[in-house]
N, C-alpha and C positions, 0 to 999 in steps of 0.2 A: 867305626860303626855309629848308626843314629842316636844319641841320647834323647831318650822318651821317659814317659809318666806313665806308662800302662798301667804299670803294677799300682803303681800309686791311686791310680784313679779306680782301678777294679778294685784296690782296697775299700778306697772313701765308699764304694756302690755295694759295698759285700758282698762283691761278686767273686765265682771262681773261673778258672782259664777253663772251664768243663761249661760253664753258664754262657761263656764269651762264645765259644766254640759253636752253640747252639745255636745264639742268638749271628752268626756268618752265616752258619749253614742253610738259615732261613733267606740268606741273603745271597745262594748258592757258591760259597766259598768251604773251598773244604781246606781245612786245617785241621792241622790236630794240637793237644795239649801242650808236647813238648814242644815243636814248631811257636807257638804263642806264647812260651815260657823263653826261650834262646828270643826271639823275636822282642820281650821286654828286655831283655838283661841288656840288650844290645850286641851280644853274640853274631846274632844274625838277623841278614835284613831281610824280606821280603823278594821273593823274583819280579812281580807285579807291586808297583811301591801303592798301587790305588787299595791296596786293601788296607792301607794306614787312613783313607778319606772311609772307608765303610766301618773301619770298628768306630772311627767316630761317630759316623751314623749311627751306630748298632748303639753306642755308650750314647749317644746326643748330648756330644761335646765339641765344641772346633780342634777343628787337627792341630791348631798350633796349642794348642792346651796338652794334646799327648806327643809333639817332636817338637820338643825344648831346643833343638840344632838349627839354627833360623837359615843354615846352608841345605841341610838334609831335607828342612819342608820347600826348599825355593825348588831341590831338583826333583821333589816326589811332585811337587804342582809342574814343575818342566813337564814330567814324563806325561805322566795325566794327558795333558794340552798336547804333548808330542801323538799320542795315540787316538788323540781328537776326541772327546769326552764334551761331548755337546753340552750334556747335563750340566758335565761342570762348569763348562763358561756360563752359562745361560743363570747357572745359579749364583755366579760370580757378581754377572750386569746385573742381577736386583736388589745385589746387596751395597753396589756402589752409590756414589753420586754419579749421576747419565750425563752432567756437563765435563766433569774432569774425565770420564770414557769416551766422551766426545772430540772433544779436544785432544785426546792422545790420541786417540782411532786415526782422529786427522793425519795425522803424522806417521803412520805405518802404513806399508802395503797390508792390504788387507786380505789378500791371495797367499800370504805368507801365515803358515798359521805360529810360526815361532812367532813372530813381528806383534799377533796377536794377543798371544799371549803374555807377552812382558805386561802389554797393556792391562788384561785381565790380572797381573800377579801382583802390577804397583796398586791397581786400584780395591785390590781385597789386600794388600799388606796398607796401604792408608785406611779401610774401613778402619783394620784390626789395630789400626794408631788412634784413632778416633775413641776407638769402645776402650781401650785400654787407658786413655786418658781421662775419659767419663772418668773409670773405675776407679783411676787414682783421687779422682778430686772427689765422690760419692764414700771412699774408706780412708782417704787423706795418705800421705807420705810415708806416715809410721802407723802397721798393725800390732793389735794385741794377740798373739799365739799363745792358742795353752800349753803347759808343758810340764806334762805331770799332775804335783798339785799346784802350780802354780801358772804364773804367765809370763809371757816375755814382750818385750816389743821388739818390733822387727820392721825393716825398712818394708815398704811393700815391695811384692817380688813385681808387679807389675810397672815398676820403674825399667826395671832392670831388663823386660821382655821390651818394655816398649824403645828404648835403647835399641836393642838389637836390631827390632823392626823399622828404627830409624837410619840402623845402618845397609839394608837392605833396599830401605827408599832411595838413601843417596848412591848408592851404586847403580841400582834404576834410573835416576837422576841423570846422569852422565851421560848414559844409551842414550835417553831420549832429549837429552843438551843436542846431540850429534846429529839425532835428525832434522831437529831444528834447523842446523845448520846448514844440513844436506839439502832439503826442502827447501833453504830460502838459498842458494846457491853461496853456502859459505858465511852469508852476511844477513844475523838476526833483522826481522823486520822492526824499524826506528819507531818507536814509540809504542810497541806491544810488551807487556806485561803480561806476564807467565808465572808471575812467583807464587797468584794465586793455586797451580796446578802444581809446582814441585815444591 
């Protein structure tokens, strides 16, 4: 099952899964309490995993903040894009840069909406390398957490995400090595540089 931060993050918000519940139903999602309670523990997952992109709507916070599993957000963005979620791409392209969407676009059938989407999934998993690397250099390497009455320092956790995210690029990385190659019938074009892009 998904490892997530619900709970955690309804904490930080003083929220309760009756508050959460409310604030779906405005967004015509019916759930209930214990569904949203098995649903944090990890218990159980969602039948429709896009209701993991609306509580973070609902909390306004990025999904990868509440599925800490960098595999369980790669398939809940798969399904999303598999069931054609316009919004989501469209919300995707203006959070990228439009020349590395560009550049990748080139390299996919674009009639394929999975082909699509990898596209859309490197280039919001690179935003999210981008802002995560801001954040590390804006709170630095090591935080101070409080703890009790006291404090501790602590490696930032946003190393550690940004790591993952970086393992999810290079395996993105690879697919789109392949088209390359498909594209240029086997044999990279001599003198093109691409490392700007991966």
């Amino acid at each position: 099952m998904a490892r997530n931060r619900l709970k955690e993050i309804l904490d930080s918000k003083k929220m309760s899964f009756s508050e959460l519940k409310k604030l779906l139903e405005e967004k015509d999602v019916k759930v209930n309490n214990s569904q949203l309670s098995l649903y944090s523990s990890g218990k159980r997952n969602p039948k429709n995993k896009k209701i993991w992109v609306i509580i973070s709507e609902v909390l306004n916070v990025e999904l990868q903040e509440i599925i800490t599993d960098i595999d369980a957000y790669l398939a809940i963005m798969a399904e999303i894009s598999e069931k054609g979620s316009e919004k989501n791409a469209q919300t995707e392209k203006e959070k990228i840069n439009d020349s590395l969407y560009q550049e990748l676009l080139s390299l996919v059938d674009e009639s394929m909406p999975s082909e699509v989407e990898k596209v859309q999934r490197y280039c919001g998993l690179a935003a999210t390398f981008e802002k995560l690397g801001e954040a590390i250099i804006e709170e630095g390497a090591v935080v101070i957490v409080p703890s009790g009455d006291s404090v501790v320092k602590k490696t930032n956790p946003a190393i550690a995400e940004q790591v993952r995210v970086n393992a999810a690029l290079i395996k993105l990385d690879e697919w789109f090595e392949l088209k390359r190659q498909s594209n240029n019938g086997g044999n990279p074009k001599s003198g093109e540089d691409w490392s700007e892009f991966t």
